[in-house]
N, C-alpha and C positions, 0 to 999 in steps of 0.2 A: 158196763156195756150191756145193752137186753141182747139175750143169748147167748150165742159164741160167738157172735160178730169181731173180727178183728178187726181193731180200728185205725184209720190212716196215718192218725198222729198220736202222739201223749198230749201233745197239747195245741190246739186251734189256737190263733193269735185274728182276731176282726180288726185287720186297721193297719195302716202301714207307716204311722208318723211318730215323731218322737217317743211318746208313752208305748205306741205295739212294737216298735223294735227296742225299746228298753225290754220289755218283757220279755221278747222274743231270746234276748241274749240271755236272760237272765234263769229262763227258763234250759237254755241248753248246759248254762253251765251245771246245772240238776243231774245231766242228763237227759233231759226228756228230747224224744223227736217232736219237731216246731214246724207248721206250717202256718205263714201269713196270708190273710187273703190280703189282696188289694182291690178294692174295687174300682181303682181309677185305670189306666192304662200307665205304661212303665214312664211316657214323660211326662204325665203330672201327677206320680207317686208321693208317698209323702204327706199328705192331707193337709191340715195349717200350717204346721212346722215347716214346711219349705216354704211359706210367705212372710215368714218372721225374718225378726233381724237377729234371731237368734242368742236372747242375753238371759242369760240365767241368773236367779236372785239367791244369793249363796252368803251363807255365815262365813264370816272368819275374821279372828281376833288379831291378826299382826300380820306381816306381808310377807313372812315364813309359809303363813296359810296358802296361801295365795299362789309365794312358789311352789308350792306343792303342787298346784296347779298347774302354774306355768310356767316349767324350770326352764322355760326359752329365754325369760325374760331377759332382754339386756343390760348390763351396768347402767349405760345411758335411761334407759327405761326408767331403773331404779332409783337412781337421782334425781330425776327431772319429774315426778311424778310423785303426788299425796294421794294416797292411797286409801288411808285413812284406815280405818277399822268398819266390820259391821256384825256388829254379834249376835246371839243368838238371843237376847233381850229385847232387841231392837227389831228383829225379826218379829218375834210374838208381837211384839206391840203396833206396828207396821201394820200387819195380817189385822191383829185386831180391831184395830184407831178406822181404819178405809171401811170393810165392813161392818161397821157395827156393834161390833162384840159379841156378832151371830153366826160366826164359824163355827163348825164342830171343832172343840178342844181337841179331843184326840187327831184329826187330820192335820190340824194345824202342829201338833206335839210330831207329829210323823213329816210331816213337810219341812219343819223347821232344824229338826234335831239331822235329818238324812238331808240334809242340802249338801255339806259338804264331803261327805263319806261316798254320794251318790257319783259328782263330779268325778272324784278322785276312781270310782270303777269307769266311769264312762272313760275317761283317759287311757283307764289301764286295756279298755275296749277298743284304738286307736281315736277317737276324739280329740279335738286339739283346743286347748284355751287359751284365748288371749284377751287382752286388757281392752273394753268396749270406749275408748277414746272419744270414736267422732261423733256419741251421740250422750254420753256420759259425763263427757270434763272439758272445765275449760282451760284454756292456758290463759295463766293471769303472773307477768313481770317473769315472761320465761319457763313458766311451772304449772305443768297438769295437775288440777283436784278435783278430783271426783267427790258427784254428788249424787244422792238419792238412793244411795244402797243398791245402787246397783252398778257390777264393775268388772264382770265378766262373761264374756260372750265365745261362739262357737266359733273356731276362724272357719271363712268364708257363709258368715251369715245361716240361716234358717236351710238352704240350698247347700250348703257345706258341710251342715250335722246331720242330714238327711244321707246326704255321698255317703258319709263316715259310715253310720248307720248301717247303711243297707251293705256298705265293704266287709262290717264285721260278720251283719250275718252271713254272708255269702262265705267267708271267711269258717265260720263255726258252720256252715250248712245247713242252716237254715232255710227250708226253701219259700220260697215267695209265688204267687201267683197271680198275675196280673189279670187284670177286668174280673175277677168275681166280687158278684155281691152279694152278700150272706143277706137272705133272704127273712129266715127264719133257725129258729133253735130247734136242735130237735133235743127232743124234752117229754123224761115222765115222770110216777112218781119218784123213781131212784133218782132224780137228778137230769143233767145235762150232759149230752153226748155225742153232741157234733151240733152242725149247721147246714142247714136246702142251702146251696148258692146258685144261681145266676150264673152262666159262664156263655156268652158269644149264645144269647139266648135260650141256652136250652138252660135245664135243673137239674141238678144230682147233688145228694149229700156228699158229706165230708165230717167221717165219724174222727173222733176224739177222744179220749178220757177227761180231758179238761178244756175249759173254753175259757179266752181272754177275750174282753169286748173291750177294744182301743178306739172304737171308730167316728170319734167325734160327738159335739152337741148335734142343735137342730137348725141352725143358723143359716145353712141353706136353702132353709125350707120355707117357703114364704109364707104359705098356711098356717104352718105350725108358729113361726113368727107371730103373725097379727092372733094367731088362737091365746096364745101362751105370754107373747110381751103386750101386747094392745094393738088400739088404733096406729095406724100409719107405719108400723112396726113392717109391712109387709114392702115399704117404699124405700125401707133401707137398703146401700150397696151392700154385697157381702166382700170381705177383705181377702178372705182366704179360698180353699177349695169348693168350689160346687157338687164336691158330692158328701157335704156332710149335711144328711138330711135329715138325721134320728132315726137311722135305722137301730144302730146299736140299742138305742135306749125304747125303741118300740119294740123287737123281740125280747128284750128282759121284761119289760111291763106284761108282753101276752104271756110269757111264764110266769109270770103271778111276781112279781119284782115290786119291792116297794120302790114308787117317787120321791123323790128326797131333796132338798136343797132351793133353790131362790130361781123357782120356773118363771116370774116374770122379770128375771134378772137378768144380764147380760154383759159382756165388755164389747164397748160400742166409742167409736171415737172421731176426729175431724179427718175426713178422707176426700181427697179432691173431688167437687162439684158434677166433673166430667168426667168422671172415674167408671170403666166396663162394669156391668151388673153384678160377676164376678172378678176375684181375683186373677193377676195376669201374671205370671212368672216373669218374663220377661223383664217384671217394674218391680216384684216382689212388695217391700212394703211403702215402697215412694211414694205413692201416692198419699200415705197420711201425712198431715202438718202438725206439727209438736210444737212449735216453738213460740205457741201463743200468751204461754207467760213474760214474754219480751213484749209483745202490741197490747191491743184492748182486739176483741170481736164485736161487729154488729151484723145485726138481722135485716130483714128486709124494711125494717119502721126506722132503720138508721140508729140502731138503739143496742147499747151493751144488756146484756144479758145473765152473764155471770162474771164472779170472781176470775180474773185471767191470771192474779197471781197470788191466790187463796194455798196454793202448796207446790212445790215440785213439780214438774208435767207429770212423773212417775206416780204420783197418786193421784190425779185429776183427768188424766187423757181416755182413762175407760169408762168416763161417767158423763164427760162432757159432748161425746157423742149423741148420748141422748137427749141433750138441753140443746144440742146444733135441728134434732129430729122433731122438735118440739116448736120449734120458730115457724110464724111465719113462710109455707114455701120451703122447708124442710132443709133452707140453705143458710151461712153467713160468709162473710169476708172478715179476715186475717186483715188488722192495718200495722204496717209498720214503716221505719224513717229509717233513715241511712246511716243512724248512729249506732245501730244494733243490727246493720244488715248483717258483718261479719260474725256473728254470731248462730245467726239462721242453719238451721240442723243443715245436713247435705241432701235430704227428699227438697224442700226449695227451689233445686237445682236443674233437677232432672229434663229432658225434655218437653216430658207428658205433665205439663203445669196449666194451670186456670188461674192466669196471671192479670195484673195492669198495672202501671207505675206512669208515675206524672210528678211535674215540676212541682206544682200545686196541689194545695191540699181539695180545693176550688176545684181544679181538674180532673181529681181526683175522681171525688164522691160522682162526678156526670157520668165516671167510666165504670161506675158500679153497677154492674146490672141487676134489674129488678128490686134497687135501693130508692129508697125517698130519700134523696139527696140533700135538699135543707137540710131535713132533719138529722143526716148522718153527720155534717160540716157544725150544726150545731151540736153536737154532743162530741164530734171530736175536740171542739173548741174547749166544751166545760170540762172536761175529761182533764186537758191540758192547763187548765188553770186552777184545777183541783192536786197537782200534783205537787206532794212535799219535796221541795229540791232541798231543803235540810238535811235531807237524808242521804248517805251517799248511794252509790249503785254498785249492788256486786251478786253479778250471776251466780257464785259459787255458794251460797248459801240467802238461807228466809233474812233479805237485807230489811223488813221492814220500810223500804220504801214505799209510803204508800199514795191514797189519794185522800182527801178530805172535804165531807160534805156532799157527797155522791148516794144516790140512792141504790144504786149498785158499785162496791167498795171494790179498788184493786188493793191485795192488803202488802204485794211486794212485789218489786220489778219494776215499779212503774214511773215511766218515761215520758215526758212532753214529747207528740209528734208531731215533729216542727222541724224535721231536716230534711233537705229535699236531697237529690229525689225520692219517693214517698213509692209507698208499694204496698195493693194487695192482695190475697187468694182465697179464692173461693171454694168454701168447703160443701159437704154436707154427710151425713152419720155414715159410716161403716162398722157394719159389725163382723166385731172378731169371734168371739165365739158364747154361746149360753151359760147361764149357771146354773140351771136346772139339768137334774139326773135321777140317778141310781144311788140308793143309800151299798155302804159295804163296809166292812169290814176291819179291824189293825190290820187285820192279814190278807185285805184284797179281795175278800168274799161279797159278792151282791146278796142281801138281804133280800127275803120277799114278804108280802104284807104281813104276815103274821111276828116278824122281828127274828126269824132264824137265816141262816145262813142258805142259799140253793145250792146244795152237793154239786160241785164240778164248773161252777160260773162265777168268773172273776172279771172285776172290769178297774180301768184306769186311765185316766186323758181327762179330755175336758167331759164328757159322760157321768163324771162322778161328782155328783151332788154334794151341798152340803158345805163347801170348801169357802165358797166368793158369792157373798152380799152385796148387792151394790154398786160395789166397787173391787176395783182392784189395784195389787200395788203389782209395778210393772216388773216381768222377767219370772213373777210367782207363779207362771202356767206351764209354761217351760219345762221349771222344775219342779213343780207337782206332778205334770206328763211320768219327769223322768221317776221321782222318787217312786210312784204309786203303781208306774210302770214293772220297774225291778221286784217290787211288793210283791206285785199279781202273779208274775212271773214266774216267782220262786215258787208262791202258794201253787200254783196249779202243775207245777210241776211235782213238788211233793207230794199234791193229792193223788197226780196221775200215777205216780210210784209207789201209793198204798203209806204214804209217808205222812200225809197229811191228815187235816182235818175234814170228818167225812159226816 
């Protein structure tokens, strides 16, 4: 600290979702006194993490693991459910195969290896795990199987681990403050030693020993959007909170922080048409549609676009946003037939839909707005007669059903629509959150240009560069939040306590 300044806390936490109350706890179990800011107000605390559906991508070799997890599970449960395996093989490879082979090895060695050990503290933190069912597995002749490596989730959703969360801290005392917005770092050569915040207008510091920066990408920000993703990048919805604007990652850069990781990268996916600018608690993440590897999608030219059933939703849903961003009017329609309607995730459902359904396939495409309709009727037609029905159909796994002859291939799932009645919705990009950040450390440290560590400044969440190319495999945000969370955590607690790396 410069002087004799006594400081507020041992350790400052910037952020109040997932990743800064991982740290937060993880930091008191140190010992250290924790202060959170919040910049949002107490009812829409939480930051993305309350817009999710809450699933975590987790290793584990046998369903011992599992209960380990989640020793609620029922007998019935047990039997009635393939569970399957997902190891830590499969993890690396996953992480790798989606982005490219352009992760940092070490994040991904720390992501992969702390998935399940992480789970197993959050529990021990009051967290509750249960088996993500309704958007994970099918039942097929009486029996759920789970697929896509991903198979456990928070009970009561993104809004449920948030409760939990914020119970513990409260719980371990941890204090929290609502509406401030850490402004700026305060920072010299010794390092980092608090944050200016924002409070109900006025400004006053809030010194530290150590500082966590949890508080999100820049995904809110629509400048820094079209600066950093491109063109049209500024017309996207956002899915989650309106206050993640890059502040986090703009006070490490003015301390001299290196940029790190895939700035015009993103997870960006099909979010309804008519969907608020922001995300609405209220609908959480209904508003996106997943269940595109069951239909085909066209654009405004009446035209498919991409592969709808090139892999899993769970590898294709944070990419294919950007191909929705790219169309035509920045919009498509979802088509599907009534043979696969029971199937349809449960957002489909919901109230708040940009829906149309007709006898007719004819009737259809008229009710497509801003569709060239011919042309949609014709390509639904070749679509349908391009499809190998040799092949059987089976949601639960790459059935290799595919299409033949197509200039844009479906390579599984794929279904002649041809059963009335006929349905369907209108999407267009929402993004979730950036992939560009802060380079740090094994141990949670933000690096600055020169390749060293900044004494006393730790960061973790989506902020942290370096992780996700591309793409992403789904439920890996989650729990990189949480993994990199408990990291920072700990580090800035040990450093606060003269324990650490200095």
């Amino acid at each position: 600290m410069p002087g004799n300044l006594t400081p507020a806390c041992d350790v400052l936490i910037v952020g109040a979702g997932n990743a800064a109350l991982c740290a937060a706890l993880a930091a008191r179990e140190q010992g250290a006194r924790v202060i959170v800011l919040e910049r949002a107000p107490e009812g829409e605390r939480g930051g993305n993490t309350a817009f999710t559906a809450g699933g975590f991508r987790v290793a584990y070799n046998n369903l011992d693991q599992l209960i380990d997890l989640m020793p609620d599970l029922s007998d019935e449960e047990k039997r009635n459910t393939d569970f399957g395996t997902y190891t830590e093989d499969q993890y690396f490879e996953d992480v790798g195969r989606v982005t490219e082979y352009r992760s940092n090895p070490d994040l991904v060695e720390l992501l992969v290896r702390g998935s399940h050990p992480t789970l197993l503290w959050m529990r021990s933190k009051g967290v509750r795990w249960v088996p993500m069912y309704g958007r994970q597995a099918f039942k097929v002749e009486g029996r759920f199987k789970f697929w896509g490596g991903l198979t456990v989730e928070a009970w009561g959703g993104g809004r449920g681990l948030i409760d939990a969360l914020h119970e513990a801290a409260r719980r371990e005392k941890v204090e929290v403050r609502y509406g401030a917005r850490a402004v700026a770092l305060l920072a010299d050569d010794a390092g980092v030693h608090g944050a200016r915040v924002r409070v109900d207008g006025k400004t006053m510091e809030v010194t530290a020993r150590a500082v966590v920066l949890a508080s999100g990408g820049f995904e809110a920000n629509a400048e820094w959007r079209a600066r950093y993703l491109g063109p049209n990048w500024d017309l996207a919805r956002v899915r989650g909170t309106r206050f993640n604007t890059g502040d986090g990652i703009r006070m490490a850069l003015d301390a001299g922080a290196m940029p790190y990781g895939h700035w015009s990268g993103c997870h960006a996916v099909g979010w309804d048409r008519n969907a608020p600018e922001f995300g609405d608690l209220a609908v959480g993440d209904g508003f996106q549609k997943h269940s595109y590897p069951l239909g085909i999608m066209l654009n405004a030219r009446g035209c498919r676009f991409v592969d709808e059933g090139a892999d899993f939703r769970n590898y294709t849903y944070a990419k294919y946003g950007r191909a929705i961003l790219e169309q035509p009017g920045q919009f498509a329609w979802q088509i599907f037939d009534q043979k696969i309607a029971h199937l349809l995730r449960d957002e489909y459902r919901i109230r708040q839909v940009t829906k149309v359904t007709a006898e007719t396939l004819e009737e259809l495409v008229r009710k497509l707005d801003d569709v060239d309709a011919g042309a949609a009727l014709a390509e639904i037609g070749a679509f349908n007669r391009a499809v190998d029905r040799t092949i059987p159909f089976d949601p639960n796994v790459k059935d290799g059903r595919c299409t033949r002859g197509l200039t844009v291939p479906k390579s599984n799932w794929a279904n002649p629509i041809d059963q009335s009645p006929f349905m369907a919705f209108a999407v267009t990009c929402g993004i979730t959150f950036t992939f560009g950040g802060l380079k740090i450390t094994r141990q949670g440290e933000v690096v600055d240009t020169e390749g060293n560590p900044i004494a006393g400044l730790y960061a973790a969440g989506e902020l942290v560069g370096g992780l996700f190319y591309f793409n992403y495999a789904g439920g890996s945000g989650l729990m990189a939040g949480a993994v990199f969370g408990k990291l920072a955590g700990t580090g800035a607690a040990l450093y606060a306590a003269g324990r650490g790396a200095r």
